[in-house]
N, C-alpha and C positions, 0 to 999 in steps of 0.2 A: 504494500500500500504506500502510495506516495505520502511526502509530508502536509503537500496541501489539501487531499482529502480526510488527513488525521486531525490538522487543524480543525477543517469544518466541521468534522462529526463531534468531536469534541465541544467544538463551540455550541455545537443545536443540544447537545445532551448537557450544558451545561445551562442555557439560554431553557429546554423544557424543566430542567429542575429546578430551576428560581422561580419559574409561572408553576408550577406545581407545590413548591414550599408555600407561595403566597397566596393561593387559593386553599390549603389545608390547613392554614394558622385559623385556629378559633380565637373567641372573644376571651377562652378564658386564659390567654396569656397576656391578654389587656388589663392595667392597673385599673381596680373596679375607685380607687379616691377621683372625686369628683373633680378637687381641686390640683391636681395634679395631673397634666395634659400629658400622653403618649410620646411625645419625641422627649420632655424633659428625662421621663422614664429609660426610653433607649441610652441618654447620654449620661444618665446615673449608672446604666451597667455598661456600658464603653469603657468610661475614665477612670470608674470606683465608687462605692456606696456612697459617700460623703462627697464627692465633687457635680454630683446633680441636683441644678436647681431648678425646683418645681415651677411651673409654666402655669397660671391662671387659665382655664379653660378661654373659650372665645366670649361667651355672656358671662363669666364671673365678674363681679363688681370691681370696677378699680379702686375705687375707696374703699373703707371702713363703712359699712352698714350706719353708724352712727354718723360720720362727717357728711354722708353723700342725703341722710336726710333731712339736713338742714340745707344742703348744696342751693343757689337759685341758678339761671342760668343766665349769663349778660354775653349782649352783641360786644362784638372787638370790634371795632372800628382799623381795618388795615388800610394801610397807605396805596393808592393806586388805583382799589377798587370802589368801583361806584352801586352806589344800593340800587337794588332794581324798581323800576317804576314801569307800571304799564302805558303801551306806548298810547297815545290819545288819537282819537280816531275822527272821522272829518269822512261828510257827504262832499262828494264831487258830481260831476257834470256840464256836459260840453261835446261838441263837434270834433270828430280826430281829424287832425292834420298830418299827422306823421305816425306810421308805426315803424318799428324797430325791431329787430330779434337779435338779440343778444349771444354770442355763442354758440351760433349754429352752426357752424365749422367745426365743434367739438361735440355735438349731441346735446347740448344744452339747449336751447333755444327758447330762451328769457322773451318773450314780447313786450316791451314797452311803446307805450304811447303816448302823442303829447296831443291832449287838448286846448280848448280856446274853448274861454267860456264866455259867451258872447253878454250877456249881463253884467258880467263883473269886468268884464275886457281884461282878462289875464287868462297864461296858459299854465297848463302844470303837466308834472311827468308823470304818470301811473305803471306804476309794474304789475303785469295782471298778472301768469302765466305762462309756463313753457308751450310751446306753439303744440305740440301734441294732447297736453292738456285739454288747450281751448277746442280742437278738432272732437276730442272726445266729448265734451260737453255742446258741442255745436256754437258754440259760443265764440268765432275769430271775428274780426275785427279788421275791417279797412277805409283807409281814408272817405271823410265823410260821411261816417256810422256818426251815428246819435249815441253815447254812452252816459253812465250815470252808476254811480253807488254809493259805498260806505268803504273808506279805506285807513289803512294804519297811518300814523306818522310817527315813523319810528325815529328821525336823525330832525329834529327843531329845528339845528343850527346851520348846518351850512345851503350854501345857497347850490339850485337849482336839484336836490335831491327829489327823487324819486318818494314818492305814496304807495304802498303798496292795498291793492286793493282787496277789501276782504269777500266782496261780492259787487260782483256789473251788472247791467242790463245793457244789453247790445241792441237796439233797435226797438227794445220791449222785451227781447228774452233774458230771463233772469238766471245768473250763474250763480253758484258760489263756487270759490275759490280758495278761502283760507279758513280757516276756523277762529272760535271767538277770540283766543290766545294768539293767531298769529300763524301758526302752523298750516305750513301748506299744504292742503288736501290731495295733491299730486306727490306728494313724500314717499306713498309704498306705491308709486309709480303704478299701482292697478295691473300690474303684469306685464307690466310695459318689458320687451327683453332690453337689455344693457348694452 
C-alpha cells in the first residue's frame, strides 16, 4: 500500500471517530451546576482542578440579585451619535417633468421624479421606486402624469434632496410603496431573481 493511500484511510478512520465520539457523548458527562458553563469545565480539566474558572451561564445575572434590584437604567449620551426621530412626512402633488432611473446599468433602477407644482410654482424631487416595482404594481410614471401622495422627508437640510414617497396616485391609480416606518415594500423583492 502506498503512503498516500495510508494517509487517507487513516485520516477518514480518524475524521469517523471524532463524528462518532461526538455523537455518543451523553449529557451525563455535562457538569449538571447551573452556574458553571461547559467550556469553563473542559479548561478546569485541561490545566488542573484549581486553574478553572467558572463561566456564568449566558442569562445568569451579572450582578448581585440584590444591586441589580435596585439597578435603574439611564440613556448615555455618546459623542457622534444622533437620537433617532421619525422622519416627518409631507403631501405632494404636481405635473412630472422629468423622470429618472437611477442605476439601471446595475439592476437597481431607482425612479425618480421631479415635479412642478403649479399652485405653489415650485418643483420637488420624489423617489418613488425601482422601475420593476412600479411595473409590478402598474403604477410607472411619464412625463406629464398627474401625480400626488404622502411622502417621507427624511434629510431637512440640504438643498434639492429627494422625498421619498410613501404612497402615489399616478393619474388616479393609487400605489403604495413604503410602509408607515419607511421601509420599502419592494425589500423581499417578491421573487424578483437577482
Amino acid at each position: 500500500m502506498k503512503a498516500e493511500k495510508l494517509v487517507l484511510l487513516v485520516g477518514a478512520a480518524l475524521g469517523i471517530a471524532v463524528l462518532l465520539a461526538a455523537v455518543i457523548v451523553s449529557d451525563d458527562v455535562l457538569d449538571d451546576d447551573p452556574d458553571f458553563d461547559p467550556s469553563g469545565r473542559l479548561i478546569a480539566e485541561a490545566v488542573g482542578a484549581g486553574a478553572g474558572v467558572g463561566t456564568p451561564g449566558l442569562n445568569a445575572p451579572q450582578l448581585p440579585a440584590e444591586a441589580a434590584a435596585g439597578a435603574q437604567m439611564q440613556t448615555v449620551a455618546m459623542q457622534g451619535l444622533v437620537p433617532f426621530s421619525t422622519a416627518r412626512t409631507e403631501r405632494f402633488s404636481g405635473r412630472v417633468v422629468e423622470v429618472n432611473t437611477l442605476g439601471s446599468d446595475i439592476g437597481w433602477g431607482q425612479v425618480h421624479v421631479q415635479i412642478v407644482d403649479e399652485a405653489r410654482r415650485d418643483t420637488s424631487l420624489v423617489s418613488l421606486a425601482p422601475t420593476w416595482f412600479l411595473l409590478h404594481l402598474g403604477c410607472t410614471v411619464a412625463p406629464n402624469d398627474r401625480i400626488s401622495g404622502l411622502a417621507f422627508r427624511f434629510d431637512a437640510v440640504g438643498p434639492d434632496v429627494p422625498i421619498y414617497a410613501r404612497s402615489v396616485s399616478v393619474n388616479g391609480r393609487p400605489c403604495q410603496l413604503r410602509s408607515d416606518e419607511g421601509i420599502a415594500l419592494w425589500s423581499n423583492r417578491l421573487g424578483q431573481p437577482r
